[in-house]
C-alpha atoms as a printed R data frame, in Angstrom:
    type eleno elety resid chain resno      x       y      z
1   ATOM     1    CA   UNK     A     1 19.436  40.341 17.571
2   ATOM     2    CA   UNK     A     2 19.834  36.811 16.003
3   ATOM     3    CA   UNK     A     3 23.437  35.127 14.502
4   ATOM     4    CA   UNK     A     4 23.269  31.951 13.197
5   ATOM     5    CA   UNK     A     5 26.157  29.815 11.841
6   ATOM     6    CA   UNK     A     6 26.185  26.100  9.876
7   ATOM     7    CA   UNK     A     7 29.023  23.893 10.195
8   ATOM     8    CA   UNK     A     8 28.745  21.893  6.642
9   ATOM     9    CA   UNK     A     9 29.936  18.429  6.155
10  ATOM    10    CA   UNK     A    10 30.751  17.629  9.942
11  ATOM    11    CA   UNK     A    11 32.651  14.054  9.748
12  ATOM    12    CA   UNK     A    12 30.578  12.642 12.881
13  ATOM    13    CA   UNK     A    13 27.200  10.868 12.264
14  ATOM    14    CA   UNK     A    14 24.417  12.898 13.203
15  ATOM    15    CA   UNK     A    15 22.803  10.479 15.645
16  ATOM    16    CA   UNK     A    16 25.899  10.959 18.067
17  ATOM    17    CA   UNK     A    17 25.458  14.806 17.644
18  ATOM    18    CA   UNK     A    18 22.240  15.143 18.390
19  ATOM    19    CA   UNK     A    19 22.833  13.003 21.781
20  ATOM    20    CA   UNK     A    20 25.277  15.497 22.188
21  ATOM    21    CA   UNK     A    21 24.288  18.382 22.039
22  ATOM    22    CA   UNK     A    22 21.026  18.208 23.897
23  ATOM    23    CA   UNK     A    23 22.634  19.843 27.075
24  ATOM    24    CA   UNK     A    24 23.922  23.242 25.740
25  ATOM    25    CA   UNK     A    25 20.696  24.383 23.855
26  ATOM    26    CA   UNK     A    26 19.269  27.459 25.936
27  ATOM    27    CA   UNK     A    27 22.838  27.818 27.626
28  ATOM    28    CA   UNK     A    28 24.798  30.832 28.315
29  ATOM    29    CA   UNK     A    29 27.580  30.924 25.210
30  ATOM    30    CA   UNK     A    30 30.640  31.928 28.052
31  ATOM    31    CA   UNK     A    31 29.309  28.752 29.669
32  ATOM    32    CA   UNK     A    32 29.088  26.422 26.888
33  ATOM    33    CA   UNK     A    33 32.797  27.712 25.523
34  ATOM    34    CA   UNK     A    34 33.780  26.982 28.787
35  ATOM    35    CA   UNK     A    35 32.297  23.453 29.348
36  ATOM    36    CA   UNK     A    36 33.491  22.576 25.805
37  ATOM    37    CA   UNK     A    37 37.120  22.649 25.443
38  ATOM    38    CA   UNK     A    38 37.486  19.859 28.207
39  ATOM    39    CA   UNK     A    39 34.880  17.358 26.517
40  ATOM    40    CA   UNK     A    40 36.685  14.963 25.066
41  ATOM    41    CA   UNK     A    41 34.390  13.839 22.082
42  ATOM    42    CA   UNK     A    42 34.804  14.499 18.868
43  ATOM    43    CA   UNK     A    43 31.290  16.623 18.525
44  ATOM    44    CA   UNK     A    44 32.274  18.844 21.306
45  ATOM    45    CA   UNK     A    45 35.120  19.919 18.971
46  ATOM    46    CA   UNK     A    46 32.807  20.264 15.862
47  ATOM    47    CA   UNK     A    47 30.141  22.294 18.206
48  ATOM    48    CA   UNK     A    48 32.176  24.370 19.629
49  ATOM    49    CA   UNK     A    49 33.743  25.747 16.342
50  ATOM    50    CA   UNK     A    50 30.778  26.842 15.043
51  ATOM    51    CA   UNK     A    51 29.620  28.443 18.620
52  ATOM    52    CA   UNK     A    52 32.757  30.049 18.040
53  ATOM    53    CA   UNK     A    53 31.803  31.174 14.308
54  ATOM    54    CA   UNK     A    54 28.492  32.487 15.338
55  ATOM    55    CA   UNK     A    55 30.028  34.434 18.354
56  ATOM    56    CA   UNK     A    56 32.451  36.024 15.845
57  ATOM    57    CA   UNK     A    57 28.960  37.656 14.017
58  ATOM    58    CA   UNK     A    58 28.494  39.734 16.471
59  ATOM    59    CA   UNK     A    59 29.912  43.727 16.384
60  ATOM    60    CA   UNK     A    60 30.419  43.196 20.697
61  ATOM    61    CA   UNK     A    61 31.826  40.796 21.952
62  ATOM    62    CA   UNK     A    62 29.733  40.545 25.298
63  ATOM    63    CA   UNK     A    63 29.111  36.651 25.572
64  ATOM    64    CA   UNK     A    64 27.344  37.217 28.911
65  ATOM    65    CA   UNK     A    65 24.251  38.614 27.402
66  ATOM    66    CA   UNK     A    66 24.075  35.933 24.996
67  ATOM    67    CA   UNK     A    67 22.396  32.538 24.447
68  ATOM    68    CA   UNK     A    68 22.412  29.524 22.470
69  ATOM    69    CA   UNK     A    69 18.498  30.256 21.302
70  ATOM    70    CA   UNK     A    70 18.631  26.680 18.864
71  ATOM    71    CA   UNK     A    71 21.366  23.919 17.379
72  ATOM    72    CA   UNK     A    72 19.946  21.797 15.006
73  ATOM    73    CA   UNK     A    73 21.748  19.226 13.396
74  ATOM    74    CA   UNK     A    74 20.804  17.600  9.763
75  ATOM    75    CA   UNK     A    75 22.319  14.486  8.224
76  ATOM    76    CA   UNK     A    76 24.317  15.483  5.648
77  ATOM    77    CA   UNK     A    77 25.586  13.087  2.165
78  ATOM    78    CA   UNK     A    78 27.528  10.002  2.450
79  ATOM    79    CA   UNK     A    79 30.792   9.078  1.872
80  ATOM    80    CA   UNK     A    80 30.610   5.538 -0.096
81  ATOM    81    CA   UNK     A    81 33.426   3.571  0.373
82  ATOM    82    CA   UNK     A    82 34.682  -0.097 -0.534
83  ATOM    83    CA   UNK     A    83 36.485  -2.651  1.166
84  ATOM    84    CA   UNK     A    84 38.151  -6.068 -0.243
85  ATOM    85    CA   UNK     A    85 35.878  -9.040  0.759
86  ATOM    86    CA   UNK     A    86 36.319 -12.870  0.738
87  ATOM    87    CA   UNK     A    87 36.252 -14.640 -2.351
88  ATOM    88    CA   UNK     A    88 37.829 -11.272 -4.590
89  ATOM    89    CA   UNK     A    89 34.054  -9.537 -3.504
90  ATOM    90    CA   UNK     A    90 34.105  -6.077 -2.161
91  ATOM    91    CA   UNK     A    91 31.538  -4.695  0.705
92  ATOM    92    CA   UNK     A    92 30.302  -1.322  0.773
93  ATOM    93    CA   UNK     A    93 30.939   0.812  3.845
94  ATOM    94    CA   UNK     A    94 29.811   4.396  4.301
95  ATOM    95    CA   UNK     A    95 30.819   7.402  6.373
96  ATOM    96    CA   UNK     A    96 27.959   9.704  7.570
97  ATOM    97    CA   UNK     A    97 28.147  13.247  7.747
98  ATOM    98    CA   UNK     A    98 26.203  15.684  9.329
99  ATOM    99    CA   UNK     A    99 25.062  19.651  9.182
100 ATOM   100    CA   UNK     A   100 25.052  21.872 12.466
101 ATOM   101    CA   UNK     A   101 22.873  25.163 12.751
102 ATOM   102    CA   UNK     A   102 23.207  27.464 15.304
103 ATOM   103    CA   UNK     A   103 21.224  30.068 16.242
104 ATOM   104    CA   UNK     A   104 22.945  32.535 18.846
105 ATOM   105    CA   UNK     A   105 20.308  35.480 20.520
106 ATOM   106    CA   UNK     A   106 21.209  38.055 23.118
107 ATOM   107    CA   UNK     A   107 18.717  37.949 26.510
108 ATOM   108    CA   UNK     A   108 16.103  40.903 26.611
């Protein structure tokens, strides 16, 4: 049996996510919940709150038997912001956002 959970609109661009989260795909979810709380980046946060979400999908609650089967993670829109410039111009800045999938599958 499969559970998957998105995290939506993840403030964290999704090239630093995906460098991330690399290590915990295929990894036991007790493990990864573990490992996660004493990360301290901001995606390990972000990832493990929607490990978390996906866990909570399930009837038991036997994270032993279960796996992180897939994470994928998606860029998601732009925030477009402006800042004051020289000469009265303004620059455009933006801040990324990204989209994480997880797919969470007991072992057979």
């Amino acid at each position: 049996m499969e559970k998957k959970a998105i995290g939506k609109y993840m403030r964290l661009s999704d090239k630093k996510l995906r460098m991330f989260v690399g290590a915990y795909r295929g990894m036991n979810v007790s493990q990864a919940l573990e490992i996660l709380p004493n990360v301290h980046q901001k995606a390990g946060e972000f990832l493990m709150s929607v490990i978390k979400s996906a866990l909570n999908q399930f009837t038991t609650k036997q994270s032993d038997s279960l796996y992180i089967k897939s994470i994928e993670i998606d860029k998601g829109p732009l925030f477009k912001r402006w800042r004051p410039a020289s000469r009265g111009m303004a620059k455009k800045y933006t801040k990324k956002t990204a989209h994480i999938s997880v797919v969470i599958s007991e072992k057979k």
